[in-house]
Backbone of each chain as ProteinMPNN parsed JSONL, in Angstrom:
{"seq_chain_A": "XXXXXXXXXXXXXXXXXXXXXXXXXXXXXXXXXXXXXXXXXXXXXXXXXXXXXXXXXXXXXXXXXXXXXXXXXXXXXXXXXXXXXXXXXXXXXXXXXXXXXXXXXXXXXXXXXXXXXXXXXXXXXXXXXXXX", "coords_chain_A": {"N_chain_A": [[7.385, 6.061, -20.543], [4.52, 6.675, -20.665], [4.19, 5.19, -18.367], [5.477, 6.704, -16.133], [3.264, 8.845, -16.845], [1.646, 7.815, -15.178], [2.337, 6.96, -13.06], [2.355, 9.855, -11.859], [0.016, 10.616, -12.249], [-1.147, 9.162, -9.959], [0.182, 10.182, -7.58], [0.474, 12.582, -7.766], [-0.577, 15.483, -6.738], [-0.864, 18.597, -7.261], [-1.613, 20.502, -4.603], [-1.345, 18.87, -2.611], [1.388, 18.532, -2.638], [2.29, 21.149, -2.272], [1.356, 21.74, 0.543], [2.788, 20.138, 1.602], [5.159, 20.896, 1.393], [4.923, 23.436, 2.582], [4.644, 22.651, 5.075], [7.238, 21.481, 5.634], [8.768, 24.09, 5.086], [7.544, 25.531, 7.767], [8.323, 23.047, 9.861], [11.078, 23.628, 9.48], [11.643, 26.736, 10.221], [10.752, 26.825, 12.883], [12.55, 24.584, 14.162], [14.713, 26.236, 13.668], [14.724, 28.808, 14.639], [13.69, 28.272, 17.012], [16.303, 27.168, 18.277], [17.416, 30.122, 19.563], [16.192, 30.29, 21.717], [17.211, 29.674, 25.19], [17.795, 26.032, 26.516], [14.777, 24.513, 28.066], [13.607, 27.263, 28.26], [10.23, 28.757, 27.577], [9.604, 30.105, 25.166], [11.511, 27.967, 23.538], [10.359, 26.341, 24.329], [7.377, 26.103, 22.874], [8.385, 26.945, 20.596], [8.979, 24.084, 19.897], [6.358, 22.714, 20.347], [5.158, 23.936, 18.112], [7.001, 22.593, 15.567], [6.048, 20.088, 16.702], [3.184, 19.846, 16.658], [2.674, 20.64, 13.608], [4.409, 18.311, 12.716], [2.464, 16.349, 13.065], [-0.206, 17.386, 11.701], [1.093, 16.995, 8.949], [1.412, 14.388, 8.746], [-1.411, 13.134, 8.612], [-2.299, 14.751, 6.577], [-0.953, 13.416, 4.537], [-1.957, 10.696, 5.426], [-4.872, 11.688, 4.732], [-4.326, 11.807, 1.744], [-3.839, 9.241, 0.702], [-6.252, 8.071, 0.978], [-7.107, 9.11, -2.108], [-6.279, 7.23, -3.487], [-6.361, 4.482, -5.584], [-7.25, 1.126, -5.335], [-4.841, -0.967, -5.787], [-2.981, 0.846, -5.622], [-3.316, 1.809, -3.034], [-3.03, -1.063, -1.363], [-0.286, -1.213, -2.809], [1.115, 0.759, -0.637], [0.524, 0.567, 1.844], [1.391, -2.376, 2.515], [3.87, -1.5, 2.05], [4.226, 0.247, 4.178], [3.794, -1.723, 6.01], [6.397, -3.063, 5.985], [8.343, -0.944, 6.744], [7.557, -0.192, 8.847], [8.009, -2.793, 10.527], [10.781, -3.24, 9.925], [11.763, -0.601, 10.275], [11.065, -1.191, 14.063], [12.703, -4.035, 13.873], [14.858, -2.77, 14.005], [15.388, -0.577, 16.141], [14.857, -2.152, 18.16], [16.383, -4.147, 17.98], [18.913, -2.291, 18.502], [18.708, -1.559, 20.609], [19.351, -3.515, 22.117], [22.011, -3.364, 22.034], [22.45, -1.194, 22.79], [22.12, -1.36, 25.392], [24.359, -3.342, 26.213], [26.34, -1.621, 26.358], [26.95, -0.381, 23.813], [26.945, 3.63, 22.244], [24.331, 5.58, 23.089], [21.686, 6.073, 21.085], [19.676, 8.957, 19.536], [16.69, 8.525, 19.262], [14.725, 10.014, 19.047], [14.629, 11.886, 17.2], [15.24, 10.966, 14.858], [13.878, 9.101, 14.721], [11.653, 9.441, 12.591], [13.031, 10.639, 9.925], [14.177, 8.088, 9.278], [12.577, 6.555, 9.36], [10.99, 7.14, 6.961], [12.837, 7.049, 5.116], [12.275, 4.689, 4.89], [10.206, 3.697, 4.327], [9.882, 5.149, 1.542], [11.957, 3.098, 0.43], [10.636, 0.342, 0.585], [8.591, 1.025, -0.625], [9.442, 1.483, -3.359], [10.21, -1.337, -4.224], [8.173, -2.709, -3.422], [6.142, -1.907, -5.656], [7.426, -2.627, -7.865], [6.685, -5.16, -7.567], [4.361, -5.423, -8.901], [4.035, -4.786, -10.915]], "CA_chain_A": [[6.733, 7.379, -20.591], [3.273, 6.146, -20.086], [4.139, 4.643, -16.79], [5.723, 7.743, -15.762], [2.276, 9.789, -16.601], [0.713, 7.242, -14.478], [2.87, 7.669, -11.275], [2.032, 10.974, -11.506], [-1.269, 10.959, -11.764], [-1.841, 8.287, -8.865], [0.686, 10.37, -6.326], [1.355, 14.333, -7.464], [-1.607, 16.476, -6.589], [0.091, 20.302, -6.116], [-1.979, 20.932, -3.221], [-0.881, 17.995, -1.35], [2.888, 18.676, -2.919], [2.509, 22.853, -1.627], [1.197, 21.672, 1.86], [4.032, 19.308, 2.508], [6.925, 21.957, 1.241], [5.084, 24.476, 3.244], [5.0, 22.504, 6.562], [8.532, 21.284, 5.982], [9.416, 25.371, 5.365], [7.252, 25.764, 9.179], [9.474, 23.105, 10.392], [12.513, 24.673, 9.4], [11.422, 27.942, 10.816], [10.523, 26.488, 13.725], [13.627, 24.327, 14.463], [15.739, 27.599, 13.666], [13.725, 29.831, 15.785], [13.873, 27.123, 19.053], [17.788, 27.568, 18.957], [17.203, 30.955, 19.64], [16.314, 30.177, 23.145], [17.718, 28.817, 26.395], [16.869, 25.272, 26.657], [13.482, 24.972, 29.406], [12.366, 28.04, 28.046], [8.988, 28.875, 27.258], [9.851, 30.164, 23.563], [11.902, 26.893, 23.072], [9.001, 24.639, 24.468], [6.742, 26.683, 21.784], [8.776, 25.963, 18.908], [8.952, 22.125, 20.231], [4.949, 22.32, 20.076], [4.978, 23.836, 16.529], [7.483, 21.0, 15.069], [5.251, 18.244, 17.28], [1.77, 20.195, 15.664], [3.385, 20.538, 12.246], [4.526, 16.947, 11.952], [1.274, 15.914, 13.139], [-0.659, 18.017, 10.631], [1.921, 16.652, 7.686], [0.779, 13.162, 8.682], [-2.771, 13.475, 8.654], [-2.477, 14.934, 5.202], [-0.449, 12.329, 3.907], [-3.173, 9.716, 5.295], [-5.705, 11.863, 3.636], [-4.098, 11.766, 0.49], [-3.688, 7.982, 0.526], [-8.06, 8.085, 0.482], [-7.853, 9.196, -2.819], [-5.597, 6.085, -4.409], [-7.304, 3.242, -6.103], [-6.976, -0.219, -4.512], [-4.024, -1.222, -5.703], [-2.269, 1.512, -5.051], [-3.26, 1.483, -1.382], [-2.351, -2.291, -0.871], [1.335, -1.139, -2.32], [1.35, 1.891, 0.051], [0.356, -0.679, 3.103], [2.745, -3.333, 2.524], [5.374, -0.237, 2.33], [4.441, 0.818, 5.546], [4.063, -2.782, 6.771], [7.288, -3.25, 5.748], [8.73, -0.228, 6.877], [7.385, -0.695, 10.207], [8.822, -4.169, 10.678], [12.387, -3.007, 9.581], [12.214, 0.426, 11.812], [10.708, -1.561, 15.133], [13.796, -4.334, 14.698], [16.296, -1.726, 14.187], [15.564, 0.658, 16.554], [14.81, -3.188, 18.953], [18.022, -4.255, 18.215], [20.36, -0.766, 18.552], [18.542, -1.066, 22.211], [20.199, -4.384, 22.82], [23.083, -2.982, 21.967], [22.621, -0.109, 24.156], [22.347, -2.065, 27.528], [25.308, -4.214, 26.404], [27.341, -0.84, 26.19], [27.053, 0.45, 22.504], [26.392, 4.912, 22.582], [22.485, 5.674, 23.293], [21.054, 6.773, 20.096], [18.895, 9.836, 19.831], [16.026, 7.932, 18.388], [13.377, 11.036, 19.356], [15.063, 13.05, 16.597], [15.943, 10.318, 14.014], [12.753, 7.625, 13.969], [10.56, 9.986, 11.359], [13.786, 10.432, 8.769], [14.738, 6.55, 9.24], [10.802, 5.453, 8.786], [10.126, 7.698, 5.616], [13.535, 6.715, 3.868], [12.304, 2.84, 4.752], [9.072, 3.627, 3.873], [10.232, 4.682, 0.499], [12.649, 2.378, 0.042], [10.239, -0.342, 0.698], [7.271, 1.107, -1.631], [9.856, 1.183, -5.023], [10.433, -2.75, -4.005], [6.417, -3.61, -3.505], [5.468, -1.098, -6.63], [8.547, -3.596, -9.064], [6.056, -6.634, -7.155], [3.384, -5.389, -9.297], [4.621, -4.187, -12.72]], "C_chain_A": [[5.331, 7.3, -20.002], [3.152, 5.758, -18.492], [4.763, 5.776, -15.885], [4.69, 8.704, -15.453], [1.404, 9.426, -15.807], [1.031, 7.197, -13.061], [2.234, 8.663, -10.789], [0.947, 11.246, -11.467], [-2.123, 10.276, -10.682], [-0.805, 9.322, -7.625], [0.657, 12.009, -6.428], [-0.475, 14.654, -7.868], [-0.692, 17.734, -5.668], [-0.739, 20.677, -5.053], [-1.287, 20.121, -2.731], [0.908, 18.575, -1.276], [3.164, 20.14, -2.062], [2.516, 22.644, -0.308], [2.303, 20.664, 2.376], [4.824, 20.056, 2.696], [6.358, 23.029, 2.301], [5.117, 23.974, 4.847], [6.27, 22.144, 6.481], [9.114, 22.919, 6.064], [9.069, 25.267, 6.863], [8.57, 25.023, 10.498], [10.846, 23.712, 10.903], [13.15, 25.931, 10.61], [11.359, 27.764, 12.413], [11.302, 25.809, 14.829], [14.898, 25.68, 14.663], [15.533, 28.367, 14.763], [14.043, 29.297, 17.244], [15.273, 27.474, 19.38], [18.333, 29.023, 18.865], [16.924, 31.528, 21.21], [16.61, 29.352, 23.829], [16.782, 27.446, 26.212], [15.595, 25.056, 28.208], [13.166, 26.061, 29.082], [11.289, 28.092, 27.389], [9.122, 29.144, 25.884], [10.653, 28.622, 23.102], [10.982, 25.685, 22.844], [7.726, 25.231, 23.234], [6.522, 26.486, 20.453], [8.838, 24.904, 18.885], [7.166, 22.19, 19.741], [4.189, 22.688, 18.431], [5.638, 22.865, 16.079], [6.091, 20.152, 15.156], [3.913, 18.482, 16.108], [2.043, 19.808, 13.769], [3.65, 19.293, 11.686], [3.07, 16.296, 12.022], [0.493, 15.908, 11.803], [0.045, 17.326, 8.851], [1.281, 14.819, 7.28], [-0.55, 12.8, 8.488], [-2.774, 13.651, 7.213], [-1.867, 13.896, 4.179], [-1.568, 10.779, 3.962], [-4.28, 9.933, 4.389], [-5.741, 11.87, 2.345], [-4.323, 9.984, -0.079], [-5.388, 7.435, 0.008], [-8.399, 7.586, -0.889], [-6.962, 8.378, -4.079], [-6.285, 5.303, -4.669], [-6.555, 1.868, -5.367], [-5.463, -0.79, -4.137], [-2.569, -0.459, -5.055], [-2.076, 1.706, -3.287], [-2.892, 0.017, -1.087], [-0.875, -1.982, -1.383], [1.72, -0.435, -1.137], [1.569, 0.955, 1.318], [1.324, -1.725, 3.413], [3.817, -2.664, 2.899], [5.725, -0.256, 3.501], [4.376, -0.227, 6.973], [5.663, -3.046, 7.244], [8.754, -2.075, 6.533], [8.825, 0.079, 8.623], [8.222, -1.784, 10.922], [10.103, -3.412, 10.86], [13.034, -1.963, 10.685], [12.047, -0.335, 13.232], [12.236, -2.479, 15.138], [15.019, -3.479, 14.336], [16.588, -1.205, 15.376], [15.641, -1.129, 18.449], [16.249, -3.846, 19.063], [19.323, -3.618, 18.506], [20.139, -1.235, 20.212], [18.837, -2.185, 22.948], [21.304, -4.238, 23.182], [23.785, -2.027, 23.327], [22.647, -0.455, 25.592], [23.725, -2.986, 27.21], [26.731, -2.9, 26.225], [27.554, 0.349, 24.959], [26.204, 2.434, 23.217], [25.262, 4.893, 22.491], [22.452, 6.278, 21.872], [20.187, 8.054, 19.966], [17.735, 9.495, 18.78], [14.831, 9.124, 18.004], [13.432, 11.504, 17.608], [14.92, 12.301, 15.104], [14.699, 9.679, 13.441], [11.88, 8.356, 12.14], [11.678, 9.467, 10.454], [13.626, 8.892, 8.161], [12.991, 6.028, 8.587], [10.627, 5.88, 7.332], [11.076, 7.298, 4.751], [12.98, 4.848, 3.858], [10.814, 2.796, 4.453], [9.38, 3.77, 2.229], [10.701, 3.822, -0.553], [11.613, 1.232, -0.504], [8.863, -0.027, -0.506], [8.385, 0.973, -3.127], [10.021, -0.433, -4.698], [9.23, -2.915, -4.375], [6.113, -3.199, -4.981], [6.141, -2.341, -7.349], [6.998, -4.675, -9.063], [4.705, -6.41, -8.644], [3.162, -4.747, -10.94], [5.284, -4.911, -14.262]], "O_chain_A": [[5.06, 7.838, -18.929], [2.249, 5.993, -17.689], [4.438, 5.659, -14.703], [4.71, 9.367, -14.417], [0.459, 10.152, -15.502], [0.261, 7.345, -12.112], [1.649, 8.682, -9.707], [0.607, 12.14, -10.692], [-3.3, 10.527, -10.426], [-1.234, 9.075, -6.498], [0.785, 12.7, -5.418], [-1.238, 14.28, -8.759], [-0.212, 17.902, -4.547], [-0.133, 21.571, -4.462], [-0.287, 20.636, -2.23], [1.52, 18.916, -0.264], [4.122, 20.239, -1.296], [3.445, 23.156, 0.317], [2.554, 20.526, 3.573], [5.364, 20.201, 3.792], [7.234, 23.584, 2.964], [5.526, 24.714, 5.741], [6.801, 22.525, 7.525], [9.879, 23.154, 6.999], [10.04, 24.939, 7.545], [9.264, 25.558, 11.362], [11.396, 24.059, 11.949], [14.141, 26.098, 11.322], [11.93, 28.586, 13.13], [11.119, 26.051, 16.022], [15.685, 25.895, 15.585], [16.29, 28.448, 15.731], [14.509, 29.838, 18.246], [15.568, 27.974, 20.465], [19.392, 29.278, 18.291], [17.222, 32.596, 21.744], [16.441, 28.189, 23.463], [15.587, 27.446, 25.915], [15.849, 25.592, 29.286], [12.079, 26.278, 29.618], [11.298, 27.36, 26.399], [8.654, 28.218, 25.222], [10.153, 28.17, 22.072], [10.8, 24.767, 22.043], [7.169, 24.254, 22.734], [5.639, 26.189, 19.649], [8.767, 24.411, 17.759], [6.861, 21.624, 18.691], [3.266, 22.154, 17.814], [4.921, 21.864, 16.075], [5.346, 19.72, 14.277], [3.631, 17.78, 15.137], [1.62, 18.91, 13.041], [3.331, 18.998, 10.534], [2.597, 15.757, 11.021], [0.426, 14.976, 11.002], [-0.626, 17.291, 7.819], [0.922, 14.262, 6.243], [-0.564, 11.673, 7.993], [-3.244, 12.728, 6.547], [-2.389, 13.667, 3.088], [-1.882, 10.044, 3.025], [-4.724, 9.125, 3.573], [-6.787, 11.921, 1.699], [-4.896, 9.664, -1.12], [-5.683, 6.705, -0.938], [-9.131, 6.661, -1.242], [-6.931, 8.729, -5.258], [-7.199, 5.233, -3.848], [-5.392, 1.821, -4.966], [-4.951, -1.014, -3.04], [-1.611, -0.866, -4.399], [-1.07, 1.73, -2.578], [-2.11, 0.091, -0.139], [-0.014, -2.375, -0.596], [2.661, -0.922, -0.511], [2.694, 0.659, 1.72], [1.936, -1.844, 4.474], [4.598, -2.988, 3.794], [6.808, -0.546, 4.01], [4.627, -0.023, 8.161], [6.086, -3.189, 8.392], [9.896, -2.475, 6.758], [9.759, 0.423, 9.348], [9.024, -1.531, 11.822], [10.409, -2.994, 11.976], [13.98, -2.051, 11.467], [13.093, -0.147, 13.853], [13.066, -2.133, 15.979], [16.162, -3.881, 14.552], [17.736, -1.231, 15.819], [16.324, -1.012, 19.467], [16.982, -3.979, 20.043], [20.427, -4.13, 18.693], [21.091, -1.293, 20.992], [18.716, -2.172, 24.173], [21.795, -4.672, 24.224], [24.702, -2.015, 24.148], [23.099, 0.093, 26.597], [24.202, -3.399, 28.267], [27.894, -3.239, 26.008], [28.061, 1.468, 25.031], [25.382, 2.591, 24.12], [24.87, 4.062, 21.672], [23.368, 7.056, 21.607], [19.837, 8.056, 21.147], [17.722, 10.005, 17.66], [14.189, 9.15, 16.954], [12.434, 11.462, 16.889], [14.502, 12.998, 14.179], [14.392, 9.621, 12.25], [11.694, 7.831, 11.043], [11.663, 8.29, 10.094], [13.17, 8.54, 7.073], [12.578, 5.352, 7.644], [10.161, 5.078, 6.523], [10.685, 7.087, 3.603], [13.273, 4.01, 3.005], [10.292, 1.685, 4.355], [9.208, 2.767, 1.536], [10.337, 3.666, -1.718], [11.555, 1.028, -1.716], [8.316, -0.947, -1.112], [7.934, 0.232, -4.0], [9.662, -0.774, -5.825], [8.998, -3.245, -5.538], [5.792, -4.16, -5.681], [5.331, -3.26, -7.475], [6.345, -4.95, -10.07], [4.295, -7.409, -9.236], [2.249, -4.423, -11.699], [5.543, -4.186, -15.223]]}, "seq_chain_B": "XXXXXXXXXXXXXXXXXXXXXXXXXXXXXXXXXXXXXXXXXXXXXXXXXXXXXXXXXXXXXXXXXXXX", "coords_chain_B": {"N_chain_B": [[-5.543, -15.491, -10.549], [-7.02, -16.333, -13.808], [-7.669, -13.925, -16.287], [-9.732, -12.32, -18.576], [-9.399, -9.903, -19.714], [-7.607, -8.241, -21.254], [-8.059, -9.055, -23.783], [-10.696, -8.229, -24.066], [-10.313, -5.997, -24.088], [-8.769, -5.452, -26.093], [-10.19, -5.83, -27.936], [-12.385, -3.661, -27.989], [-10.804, -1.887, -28.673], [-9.264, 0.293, -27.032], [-6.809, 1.655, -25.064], [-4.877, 0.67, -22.278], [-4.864, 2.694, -20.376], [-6.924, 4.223, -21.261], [-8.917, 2.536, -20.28], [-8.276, 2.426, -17.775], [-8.971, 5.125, -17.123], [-11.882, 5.256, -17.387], [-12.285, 3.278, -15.394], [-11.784, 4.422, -13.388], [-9.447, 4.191, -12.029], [-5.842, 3.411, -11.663], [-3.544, 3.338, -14.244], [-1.635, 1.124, -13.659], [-2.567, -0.233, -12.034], [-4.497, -1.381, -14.543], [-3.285, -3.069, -15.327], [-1.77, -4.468, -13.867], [-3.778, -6.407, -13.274], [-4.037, -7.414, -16.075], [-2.051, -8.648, -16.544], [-2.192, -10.715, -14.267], [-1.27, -10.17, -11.929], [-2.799, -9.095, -10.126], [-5.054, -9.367, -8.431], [-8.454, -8.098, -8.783], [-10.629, -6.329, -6.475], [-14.155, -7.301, -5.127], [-15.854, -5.385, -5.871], [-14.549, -3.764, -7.788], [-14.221, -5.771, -9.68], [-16.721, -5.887, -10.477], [-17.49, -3.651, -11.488], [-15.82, -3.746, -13.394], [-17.065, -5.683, -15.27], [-19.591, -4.478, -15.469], [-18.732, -2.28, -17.199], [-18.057, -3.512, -19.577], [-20.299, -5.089, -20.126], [-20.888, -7.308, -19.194], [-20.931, -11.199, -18.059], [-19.476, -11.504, -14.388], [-18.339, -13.818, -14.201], [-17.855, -14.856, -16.985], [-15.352, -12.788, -18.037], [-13.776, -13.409, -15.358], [-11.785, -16.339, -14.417], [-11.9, -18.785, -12.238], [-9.786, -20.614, -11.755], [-10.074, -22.983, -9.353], [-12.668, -23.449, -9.389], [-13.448, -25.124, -11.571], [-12.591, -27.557, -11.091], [-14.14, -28.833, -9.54]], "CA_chain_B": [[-6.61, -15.808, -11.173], [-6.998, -16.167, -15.203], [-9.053, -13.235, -16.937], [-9.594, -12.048, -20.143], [-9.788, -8.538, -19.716], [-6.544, -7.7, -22.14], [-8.773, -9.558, -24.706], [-11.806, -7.706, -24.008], [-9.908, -4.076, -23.7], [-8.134, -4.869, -27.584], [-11.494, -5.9, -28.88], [-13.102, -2.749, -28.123], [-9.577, -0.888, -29.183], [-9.08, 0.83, -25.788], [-5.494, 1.71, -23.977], [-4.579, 0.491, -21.03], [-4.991, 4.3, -19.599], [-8.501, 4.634, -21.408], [-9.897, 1.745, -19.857], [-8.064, 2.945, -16.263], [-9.613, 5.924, -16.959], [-13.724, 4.134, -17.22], [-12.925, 2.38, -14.656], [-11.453, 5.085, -12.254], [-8.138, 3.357, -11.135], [-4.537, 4.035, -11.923], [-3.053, 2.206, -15.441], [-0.959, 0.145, -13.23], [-4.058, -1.618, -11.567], [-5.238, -2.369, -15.168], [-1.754, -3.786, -16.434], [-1.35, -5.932, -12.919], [-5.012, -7.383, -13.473], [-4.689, -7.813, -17.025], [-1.033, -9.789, -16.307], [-2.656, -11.737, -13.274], [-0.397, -10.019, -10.811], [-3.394, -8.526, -8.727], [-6.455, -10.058, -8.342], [-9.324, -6.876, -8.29], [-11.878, -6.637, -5.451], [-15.391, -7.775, -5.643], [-16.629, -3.813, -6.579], [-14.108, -3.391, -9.104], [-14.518, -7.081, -10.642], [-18.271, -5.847, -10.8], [-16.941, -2.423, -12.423], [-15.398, -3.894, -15.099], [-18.269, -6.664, -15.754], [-20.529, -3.675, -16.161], [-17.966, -1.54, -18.51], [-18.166, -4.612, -21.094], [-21.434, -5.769, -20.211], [-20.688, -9.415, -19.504], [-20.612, -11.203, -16.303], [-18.017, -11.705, -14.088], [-17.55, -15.294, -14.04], [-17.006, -14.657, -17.968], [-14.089, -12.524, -17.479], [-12.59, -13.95, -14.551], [-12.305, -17.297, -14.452], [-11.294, -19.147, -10.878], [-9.153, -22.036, -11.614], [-10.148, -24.256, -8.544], [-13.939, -24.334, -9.422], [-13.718, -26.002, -12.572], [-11.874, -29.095, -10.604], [-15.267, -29.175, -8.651]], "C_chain_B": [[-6.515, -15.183, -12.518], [-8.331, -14.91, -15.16], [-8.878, -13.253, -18.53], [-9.49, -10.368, -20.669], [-8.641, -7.895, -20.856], [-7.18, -7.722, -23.096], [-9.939, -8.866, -25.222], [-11.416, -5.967, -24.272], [-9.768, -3.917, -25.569], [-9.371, -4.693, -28.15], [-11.883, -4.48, -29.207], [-11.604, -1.221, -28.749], [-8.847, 0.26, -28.167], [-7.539, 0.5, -25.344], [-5.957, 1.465, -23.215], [-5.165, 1.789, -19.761], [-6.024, 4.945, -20.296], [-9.03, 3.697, -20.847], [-9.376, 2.428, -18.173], [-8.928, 3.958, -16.165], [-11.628, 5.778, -16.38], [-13.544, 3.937, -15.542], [-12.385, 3.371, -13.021], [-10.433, 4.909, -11.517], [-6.872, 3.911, -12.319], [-4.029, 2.599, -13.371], [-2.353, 1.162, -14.734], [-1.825, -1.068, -13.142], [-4.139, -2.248, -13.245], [-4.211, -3.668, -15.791], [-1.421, -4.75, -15.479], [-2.742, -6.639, -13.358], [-4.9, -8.354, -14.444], [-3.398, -9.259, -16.99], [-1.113, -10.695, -15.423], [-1.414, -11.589, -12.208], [-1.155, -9.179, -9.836], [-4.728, -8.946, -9.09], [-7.502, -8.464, -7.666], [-10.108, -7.582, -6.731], [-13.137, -6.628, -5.869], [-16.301, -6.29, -6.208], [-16.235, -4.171, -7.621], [-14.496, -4.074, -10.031], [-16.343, -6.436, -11.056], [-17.911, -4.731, -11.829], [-16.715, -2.786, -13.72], [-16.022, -4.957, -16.056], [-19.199, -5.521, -16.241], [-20.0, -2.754, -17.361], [-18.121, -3.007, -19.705], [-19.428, -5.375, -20.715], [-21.666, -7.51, -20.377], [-20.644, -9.78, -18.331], [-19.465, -11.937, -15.84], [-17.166, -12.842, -14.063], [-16.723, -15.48, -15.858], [-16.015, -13.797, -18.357], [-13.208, -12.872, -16.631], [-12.968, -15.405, -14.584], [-11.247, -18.063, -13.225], [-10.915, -20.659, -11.337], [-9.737, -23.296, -10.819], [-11.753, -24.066, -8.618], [-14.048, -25.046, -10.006], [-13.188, -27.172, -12.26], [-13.436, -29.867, -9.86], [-16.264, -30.252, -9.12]], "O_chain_B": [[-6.137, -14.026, -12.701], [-9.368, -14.848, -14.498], [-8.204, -13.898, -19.334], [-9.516, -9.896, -21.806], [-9.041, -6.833, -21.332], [-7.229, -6.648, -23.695], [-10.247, -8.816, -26.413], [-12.163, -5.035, -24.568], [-10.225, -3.016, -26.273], [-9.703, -3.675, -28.758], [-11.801, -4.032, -30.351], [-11.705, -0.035, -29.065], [-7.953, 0.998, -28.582], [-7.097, -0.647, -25.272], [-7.141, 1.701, -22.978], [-5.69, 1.665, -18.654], [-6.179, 6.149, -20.093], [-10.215, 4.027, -20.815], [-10.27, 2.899, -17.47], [-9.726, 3.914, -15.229], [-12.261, 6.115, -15.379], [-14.335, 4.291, -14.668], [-12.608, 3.008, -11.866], [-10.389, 5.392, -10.385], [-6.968, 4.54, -13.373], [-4.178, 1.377, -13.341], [-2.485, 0.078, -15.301], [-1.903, -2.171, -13.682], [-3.895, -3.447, -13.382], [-4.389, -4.712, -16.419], [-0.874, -5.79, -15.846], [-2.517, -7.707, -13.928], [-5.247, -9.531, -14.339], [-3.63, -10.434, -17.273], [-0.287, -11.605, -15.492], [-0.748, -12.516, -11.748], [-0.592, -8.606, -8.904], [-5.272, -8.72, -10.171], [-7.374, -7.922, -6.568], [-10.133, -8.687, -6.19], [-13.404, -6.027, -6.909], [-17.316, -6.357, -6.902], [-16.928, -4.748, -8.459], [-15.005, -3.619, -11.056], [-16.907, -6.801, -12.088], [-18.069, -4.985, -13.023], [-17.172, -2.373, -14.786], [-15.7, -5.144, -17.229], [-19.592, -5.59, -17.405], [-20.702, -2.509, -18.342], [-18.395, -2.724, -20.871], [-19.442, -6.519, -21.17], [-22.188, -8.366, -21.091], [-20.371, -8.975, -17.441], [-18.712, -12.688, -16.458], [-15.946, -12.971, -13.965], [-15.612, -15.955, -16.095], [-15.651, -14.203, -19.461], [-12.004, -12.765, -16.86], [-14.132, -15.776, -14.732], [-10.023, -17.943, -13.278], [-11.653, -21.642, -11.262], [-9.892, -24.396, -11.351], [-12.264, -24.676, -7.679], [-14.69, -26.002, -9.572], [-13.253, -28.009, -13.16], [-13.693, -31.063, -9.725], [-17.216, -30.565, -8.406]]}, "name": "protein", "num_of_chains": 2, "seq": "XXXXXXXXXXXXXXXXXXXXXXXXXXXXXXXXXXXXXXXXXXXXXXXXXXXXXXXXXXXXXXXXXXXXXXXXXXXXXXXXXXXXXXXXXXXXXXXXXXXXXXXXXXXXXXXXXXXXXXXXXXXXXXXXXXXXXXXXXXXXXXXXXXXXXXXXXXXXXXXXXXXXXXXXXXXXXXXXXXXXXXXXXXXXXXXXXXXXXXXX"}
């Protein structure tokens, strides 16, 4: 229970929590909206530059949030994303061996964020155990 | 690295998540410190020398000097 009220008070701040759900709604909107027009058009390339802005913006806030963790908490976060790094770079390094020896091209453009943030997670409940 | 800080927290009768609180850090930090599964940084170690008013070498205590 205790360690539960303590998660929460090192990661859930409802601003940060409102501004994520509301750029993932923008996403949304934004993805929806794009297949709405021809691809090469100007409304398609539009909604491509909201997404690109939008994820941007999502990241940024997520760094800024990280600021306001205490030490430890930022050396798990780091390792995470050490870790997370590592794992995405030989994945995505090894699919692309694959891919010149024949295996289907991947559509990594579309995919890398999902793949990094579930191996970013993954990898922070592992480090967090390291330290409990 | 050995401390004593578990020692020092009961004395004064303090949770885990009242001394996190003092000292501005998350209960985890104080529960890896106090189990010697995270070694603080030289602020904090000062932080929590000045919350109990003692110095830091008497709370933490570095194994490989005393071989010296």
């Amino acid at each position: 229970m205790d360690r539960t009220r303590d998660y929460f008070k090192c990661y859930y701040d409802p601003r940060f929590i409102a501004w994520t759900w509301a750029g993932v709604a923008v996403l949304l909107v934004a993805t929806l909206a794009g297949l709405a027009f021809e691809k090469g058009s100007i409304g398609r390339f539009v909604c491509a530059g909201v997404q690109a802005s939008t994820m941007g913006a999502l990241i940024v806030s997520a760094v800024l949030r990280m600021r306001h963790l205490d030490e430890l908490q930022r050396r798990i976060q780091l390792e995470s994303i050490a870790i997370a790094f590592a794992v995405g770079a030989s994945a995505i390094t090894g699919w692309g061996y694959f891919e010149h020896a024949g295996a289907p091209r991947f559509d990594w453009g579309l995919w890398i964020w999902p793949i990094l943030v579930a191996l970013w997670a993954s990898a922070f409940v592992v480090t967090r155990r390291r330290y409990q | 690295m050995k401390n004593k800080l578990r020692d020092l927290r009961s004395e004064r009768g303090w949770s885990q998540g009242e001394l996190a609180e003092r000292l501005a850090v998350s209960r985890q930090t104080v529960n890896a410190i106090e189990t010697e599964k995270y070694d603080p940084s030289l602020p904090l170690a000062f932080k929590i020398a000045r919350q109990f008013s003692r110095p830091i070498e008497e709370i933490f205590e570095d194994g490989d000097g005393r071989r010296r």
